[in-house]
CHARMM-style PDB file with segment names, atoms N, HN, CA, C and O in Angstrom:
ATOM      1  N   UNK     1      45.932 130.828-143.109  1.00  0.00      PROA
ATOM      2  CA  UNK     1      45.553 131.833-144.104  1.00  0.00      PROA
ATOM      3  C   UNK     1      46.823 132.401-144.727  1.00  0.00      PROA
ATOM      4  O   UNK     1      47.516 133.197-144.093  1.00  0.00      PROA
ATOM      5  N   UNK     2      47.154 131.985-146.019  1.00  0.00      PROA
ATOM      6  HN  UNK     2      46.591 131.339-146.534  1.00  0.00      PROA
ATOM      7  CA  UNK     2      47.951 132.510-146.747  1.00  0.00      PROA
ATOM      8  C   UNK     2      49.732 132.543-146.205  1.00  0.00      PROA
ATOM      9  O   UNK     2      50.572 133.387-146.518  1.00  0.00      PROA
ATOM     10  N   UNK     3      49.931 131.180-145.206  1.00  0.00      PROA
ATOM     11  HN  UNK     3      49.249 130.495-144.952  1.00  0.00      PROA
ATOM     12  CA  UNK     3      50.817 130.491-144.803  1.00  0.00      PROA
ATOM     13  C   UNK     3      50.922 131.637-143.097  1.00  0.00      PROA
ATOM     14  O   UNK     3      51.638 131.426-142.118  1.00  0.00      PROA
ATOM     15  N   UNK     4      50.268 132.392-143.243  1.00  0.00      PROA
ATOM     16  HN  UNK     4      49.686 132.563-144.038  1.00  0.00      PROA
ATOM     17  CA  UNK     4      50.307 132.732-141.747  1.00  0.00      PROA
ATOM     18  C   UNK     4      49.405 132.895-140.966  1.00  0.00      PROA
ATOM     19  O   UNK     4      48.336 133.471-141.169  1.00  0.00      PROA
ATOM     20  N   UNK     5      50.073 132.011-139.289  1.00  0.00      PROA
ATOM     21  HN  UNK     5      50.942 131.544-139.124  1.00  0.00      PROA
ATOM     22  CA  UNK     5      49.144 131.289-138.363  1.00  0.00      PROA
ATOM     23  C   UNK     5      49.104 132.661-137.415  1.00  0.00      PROA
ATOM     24  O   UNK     5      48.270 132.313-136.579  1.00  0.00      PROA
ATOM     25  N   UNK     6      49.371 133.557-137.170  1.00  0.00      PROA
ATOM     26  HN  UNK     6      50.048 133.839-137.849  1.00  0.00      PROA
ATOM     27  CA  UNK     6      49.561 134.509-135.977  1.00  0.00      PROA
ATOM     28  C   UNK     6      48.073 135.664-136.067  1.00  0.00      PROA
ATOM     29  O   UNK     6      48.050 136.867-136.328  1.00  0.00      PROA
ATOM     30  N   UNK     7      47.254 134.974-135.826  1.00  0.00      PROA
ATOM     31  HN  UNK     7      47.272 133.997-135.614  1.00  0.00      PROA
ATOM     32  CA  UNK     7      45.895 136.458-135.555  1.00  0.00      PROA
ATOM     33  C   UNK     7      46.496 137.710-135.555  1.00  0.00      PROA
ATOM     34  O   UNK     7      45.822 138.665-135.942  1.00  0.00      PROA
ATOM     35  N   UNK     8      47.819 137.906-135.133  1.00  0.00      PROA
ATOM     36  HN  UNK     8      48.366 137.130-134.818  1.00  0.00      PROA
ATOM     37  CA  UNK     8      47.874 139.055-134.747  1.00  0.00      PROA
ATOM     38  C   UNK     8      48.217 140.282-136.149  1.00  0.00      PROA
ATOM     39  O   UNK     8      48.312 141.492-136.352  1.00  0.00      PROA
ATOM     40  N   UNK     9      48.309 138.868-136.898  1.00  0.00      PROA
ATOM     41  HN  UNK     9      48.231 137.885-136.733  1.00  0.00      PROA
ATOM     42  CA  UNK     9      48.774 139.581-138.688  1.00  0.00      PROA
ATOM     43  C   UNK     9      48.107 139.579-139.434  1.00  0.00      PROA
ATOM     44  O   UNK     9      48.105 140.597-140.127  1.00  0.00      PROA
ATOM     45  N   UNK    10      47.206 138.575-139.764  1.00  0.00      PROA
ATOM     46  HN  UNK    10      47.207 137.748-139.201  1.00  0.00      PROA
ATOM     47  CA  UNK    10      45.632 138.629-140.127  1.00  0.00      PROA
ATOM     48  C   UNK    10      44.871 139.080-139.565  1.00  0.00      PROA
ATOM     49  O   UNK    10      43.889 138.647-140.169  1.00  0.00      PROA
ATOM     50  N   UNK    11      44.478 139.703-138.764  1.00  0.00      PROA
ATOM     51  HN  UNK    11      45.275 140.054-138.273  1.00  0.00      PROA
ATOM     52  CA  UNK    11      43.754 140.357-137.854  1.00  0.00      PROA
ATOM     53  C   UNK    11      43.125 141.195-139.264  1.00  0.00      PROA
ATOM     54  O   UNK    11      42.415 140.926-140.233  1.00  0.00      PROA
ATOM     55  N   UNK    12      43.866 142.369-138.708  1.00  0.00      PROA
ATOM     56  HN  UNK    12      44.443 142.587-137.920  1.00  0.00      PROA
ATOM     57  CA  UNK    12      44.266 143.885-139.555  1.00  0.00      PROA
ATOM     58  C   UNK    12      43.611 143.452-140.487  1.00  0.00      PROA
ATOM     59  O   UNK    12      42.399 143.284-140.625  1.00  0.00      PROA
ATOM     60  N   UNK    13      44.747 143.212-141.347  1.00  0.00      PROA
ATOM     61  HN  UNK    13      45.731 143.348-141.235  1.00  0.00      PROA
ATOM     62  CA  UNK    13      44.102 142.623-142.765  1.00  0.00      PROA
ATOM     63  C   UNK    13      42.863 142.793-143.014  1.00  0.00      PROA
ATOM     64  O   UNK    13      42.513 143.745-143.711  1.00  0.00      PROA
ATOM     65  N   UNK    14      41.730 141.685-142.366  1.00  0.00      PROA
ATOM     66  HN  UNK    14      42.014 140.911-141.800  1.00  0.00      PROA
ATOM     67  CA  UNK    14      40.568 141.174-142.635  1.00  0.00      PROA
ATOM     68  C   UNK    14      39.633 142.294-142.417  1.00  0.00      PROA
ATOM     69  O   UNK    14      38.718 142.674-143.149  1.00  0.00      PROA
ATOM     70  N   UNK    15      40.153 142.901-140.915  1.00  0.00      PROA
ATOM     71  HN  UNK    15      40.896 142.592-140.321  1.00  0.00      PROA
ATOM     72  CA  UNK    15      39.101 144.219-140.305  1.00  0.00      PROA
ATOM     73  C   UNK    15      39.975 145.468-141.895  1.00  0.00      PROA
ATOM     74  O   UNK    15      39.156 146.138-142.524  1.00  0.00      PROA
ATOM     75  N   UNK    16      40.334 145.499-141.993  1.00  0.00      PROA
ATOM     76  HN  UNK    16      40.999 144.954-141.483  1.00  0.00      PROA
ATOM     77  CA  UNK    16      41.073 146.385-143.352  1.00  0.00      PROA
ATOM     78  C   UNK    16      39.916 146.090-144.593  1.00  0.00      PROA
ATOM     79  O   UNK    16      39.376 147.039-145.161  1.00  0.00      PROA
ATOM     80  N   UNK    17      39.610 144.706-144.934  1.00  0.00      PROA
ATOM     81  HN  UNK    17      40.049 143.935-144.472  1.00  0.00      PROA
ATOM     82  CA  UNK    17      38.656 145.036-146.035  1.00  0.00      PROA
ATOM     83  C   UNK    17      37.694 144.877-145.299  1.00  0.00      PROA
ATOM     84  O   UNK    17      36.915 145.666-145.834  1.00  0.00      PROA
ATOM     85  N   UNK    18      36.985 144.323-144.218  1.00  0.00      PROA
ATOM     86  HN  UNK    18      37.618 143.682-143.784  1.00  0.00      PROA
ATOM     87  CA  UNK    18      35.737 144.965-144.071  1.00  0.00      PROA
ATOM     88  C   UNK    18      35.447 146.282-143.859  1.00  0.00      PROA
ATOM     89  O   UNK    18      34.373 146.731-144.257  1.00  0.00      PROA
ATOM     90  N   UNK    19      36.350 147.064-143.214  1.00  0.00      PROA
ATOM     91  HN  UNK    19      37.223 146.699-142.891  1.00  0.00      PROA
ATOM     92  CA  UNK    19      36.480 148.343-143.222  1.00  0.00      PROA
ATOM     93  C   UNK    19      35.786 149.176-144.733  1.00  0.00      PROA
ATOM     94  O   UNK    19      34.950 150.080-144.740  1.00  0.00      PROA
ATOM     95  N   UNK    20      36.552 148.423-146.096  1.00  0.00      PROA
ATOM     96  HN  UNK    20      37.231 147.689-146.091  1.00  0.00      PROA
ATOM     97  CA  UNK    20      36.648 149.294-146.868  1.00  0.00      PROA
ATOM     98  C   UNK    20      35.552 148.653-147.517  1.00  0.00      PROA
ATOM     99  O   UNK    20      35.077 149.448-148.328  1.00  0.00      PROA
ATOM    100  N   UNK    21      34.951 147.588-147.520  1.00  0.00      PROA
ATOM    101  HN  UNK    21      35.337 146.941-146.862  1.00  0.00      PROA
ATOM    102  CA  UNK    21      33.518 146.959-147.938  1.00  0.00      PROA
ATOM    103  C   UNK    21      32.390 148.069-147.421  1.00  0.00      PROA
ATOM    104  O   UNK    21      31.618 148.708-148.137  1.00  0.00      PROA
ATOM    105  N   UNK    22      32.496 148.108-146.227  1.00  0.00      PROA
ATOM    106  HN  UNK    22      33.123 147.589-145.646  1.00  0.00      PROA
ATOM    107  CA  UNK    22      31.810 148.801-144.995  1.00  0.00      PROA
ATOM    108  C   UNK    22      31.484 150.501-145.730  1.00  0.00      PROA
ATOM    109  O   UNK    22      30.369 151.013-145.628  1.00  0.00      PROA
ATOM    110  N   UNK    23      32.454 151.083-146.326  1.00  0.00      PROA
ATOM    111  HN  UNK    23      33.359 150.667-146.409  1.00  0.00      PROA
ATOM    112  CA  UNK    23      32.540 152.431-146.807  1.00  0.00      PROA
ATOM    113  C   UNK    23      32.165 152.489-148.147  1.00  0.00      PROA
ATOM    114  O   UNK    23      31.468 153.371-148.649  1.00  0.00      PROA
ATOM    115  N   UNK    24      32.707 151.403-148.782  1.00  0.00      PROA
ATOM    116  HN  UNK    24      33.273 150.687-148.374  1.00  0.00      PROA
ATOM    117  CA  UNK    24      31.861 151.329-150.150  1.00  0.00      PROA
ATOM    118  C   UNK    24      30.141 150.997-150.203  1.00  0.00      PROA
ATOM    119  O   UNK    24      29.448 151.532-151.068  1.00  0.00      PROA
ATOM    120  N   UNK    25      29.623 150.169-149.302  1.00  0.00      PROA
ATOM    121  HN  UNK    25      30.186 149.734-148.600  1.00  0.00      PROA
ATOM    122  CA  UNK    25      28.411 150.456-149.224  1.00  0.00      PROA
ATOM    123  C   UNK    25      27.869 151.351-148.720  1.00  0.00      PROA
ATOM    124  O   UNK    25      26.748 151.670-149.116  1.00  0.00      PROA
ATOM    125  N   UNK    26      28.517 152.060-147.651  1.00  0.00      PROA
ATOM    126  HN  UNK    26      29.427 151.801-147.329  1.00  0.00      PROA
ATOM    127  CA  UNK    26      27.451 153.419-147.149  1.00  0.00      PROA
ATOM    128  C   UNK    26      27.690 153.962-147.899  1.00  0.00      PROA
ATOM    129  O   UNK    26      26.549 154.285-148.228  1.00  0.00      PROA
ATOM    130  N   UNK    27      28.622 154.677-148.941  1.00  0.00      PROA
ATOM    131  HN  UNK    27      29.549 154.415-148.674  1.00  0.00      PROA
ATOM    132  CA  UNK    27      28.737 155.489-149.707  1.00  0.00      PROA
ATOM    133  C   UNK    27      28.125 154.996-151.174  1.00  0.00      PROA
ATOM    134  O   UNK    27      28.377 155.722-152.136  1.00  0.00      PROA
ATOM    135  N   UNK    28      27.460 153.989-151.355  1.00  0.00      PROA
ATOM    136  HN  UNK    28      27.255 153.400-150.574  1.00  0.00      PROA
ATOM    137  CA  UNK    28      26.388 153.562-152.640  1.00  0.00      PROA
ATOM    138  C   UNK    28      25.299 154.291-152.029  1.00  0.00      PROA
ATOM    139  O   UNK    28      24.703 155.270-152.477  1.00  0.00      PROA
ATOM    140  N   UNK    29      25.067 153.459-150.567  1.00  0.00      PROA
ATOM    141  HN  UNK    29      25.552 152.664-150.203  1.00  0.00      PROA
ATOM    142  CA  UNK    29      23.432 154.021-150.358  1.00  0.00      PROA
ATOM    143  C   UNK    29      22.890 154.855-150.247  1.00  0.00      PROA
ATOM    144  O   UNK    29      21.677 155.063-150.215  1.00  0.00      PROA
ATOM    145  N   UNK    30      24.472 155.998-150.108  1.00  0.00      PROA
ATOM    146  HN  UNK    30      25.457 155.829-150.135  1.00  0.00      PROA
ATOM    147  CA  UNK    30      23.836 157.074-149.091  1.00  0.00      PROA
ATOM    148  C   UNK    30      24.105 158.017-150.342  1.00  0.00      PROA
ATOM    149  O   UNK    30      23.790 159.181-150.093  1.00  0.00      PROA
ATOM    150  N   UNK    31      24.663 157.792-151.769  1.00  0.00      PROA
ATOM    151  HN  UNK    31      24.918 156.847-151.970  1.00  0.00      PROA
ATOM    152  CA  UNK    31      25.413 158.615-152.785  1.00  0.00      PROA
ATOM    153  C   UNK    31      24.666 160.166-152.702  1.00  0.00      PROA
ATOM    154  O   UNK    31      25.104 161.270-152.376  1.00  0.00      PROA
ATOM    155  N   UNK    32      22.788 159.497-153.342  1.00  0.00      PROA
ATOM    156  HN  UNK    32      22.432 158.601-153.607  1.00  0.00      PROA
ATOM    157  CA  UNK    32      22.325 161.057-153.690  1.00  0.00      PROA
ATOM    158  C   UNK    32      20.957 160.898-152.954  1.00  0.00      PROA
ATOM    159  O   UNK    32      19.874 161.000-153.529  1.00  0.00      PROA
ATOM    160  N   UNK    33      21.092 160.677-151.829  1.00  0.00      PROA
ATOM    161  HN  UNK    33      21.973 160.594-151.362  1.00  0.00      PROA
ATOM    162  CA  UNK    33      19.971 161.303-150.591  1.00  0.00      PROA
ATOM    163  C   UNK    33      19.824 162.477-150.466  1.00  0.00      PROA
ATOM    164  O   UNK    33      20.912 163.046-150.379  1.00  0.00      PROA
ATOM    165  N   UNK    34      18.862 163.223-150.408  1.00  0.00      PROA
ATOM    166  HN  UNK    34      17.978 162.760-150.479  1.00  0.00      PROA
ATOM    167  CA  UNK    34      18.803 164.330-150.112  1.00  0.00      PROA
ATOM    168  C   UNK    34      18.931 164.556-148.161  1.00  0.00      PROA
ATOM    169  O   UNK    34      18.135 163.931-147.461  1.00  0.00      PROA
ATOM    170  N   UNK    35      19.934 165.435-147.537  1.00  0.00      PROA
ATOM    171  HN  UNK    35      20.581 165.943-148.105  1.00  0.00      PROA
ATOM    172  CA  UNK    35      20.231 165.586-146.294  1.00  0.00      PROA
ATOM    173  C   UNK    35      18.451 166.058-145.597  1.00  0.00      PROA
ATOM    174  O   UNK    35      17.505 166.474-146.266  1.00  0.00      PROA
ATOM    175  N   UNK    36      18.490 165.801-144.065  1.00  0.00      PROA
ATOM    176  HN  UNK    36      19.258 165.462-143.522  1.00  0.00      PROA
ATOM    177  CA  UNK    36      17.239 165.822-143.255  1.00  0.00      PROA
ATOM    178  C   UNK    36      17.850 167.368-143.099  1.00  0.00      PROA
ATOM    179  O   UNK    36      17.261 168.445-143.187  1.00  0.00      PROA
ATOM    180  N   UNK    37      19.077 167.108-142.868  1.00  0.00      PROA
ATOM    181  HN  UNK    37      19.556 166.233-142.796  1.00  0.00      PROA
ATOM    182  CA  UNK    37      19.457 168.652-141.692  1.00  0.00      PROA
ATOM    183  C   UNK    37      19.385 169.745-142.775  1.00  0.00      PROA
ATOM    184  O   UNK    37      20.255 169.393-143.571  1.00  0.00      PROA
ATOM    185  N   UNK    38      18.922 170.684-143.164  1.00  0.00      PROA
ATOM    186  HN  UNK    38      18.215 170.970-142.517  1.00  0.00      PROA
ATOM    187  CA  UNK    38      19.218 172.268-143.518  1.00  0.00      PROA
ATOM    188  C   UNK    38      20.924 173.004-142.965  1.00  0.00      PROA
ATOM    189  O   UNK    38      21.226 173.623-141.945  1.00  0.00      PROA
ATOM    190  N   UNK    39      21.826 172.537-144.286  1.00  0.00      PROA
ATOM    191  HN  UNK    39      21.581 172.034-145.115  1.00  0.00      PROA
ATOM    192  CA  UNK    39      23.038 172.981-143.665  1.00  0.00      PROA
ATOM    193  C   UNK    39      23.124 174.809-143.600  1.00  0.00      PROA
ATOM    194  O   UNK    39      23.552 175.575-142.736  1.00  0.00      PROA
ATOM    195  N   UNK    40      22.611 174.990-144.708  1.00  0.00      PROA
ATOM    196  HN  UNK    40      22.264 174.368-145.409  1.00  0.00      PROA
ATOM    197  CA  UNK    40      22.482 176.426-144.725  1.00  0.00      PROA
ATOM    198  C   UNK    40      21.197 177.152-144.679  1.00  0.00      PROA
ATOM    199  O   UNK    40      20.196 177.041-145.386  1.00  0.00      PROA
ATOM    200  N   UNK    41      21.526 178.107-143.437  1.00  0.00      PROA
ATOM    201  HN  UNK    41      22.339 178.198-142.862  1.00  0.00      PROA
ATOM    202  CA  UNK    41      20.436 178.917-143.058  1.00  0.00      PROA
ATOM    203  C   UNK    41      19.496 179.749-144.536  1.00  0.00      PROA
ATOM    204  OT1 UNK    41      18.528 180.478-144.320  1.00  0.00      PROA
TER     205      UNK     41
END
């Protein structure tokens, strides 16, 4: 991958954009839900 063989450098990387895949979809789905919890009394 991209001339380097060491998992230990691609690793990161890969968990890095799923990470940020991962946050861009909860934050589509979840944009304008209305909350369950009552934050204010």
């Amino acid at each position: 991958m991209f001339g380097i063989h060491d998992p230990g450098i691609w690793l990161p990387y890969v968990l890095a954009v799923a990470c940020l895949l991962f946050a861009v979809w909860f934050g589509i789905t979840r944009w304008n839900k209305d909350s369950d919890e009552d934050t204010h009394p």
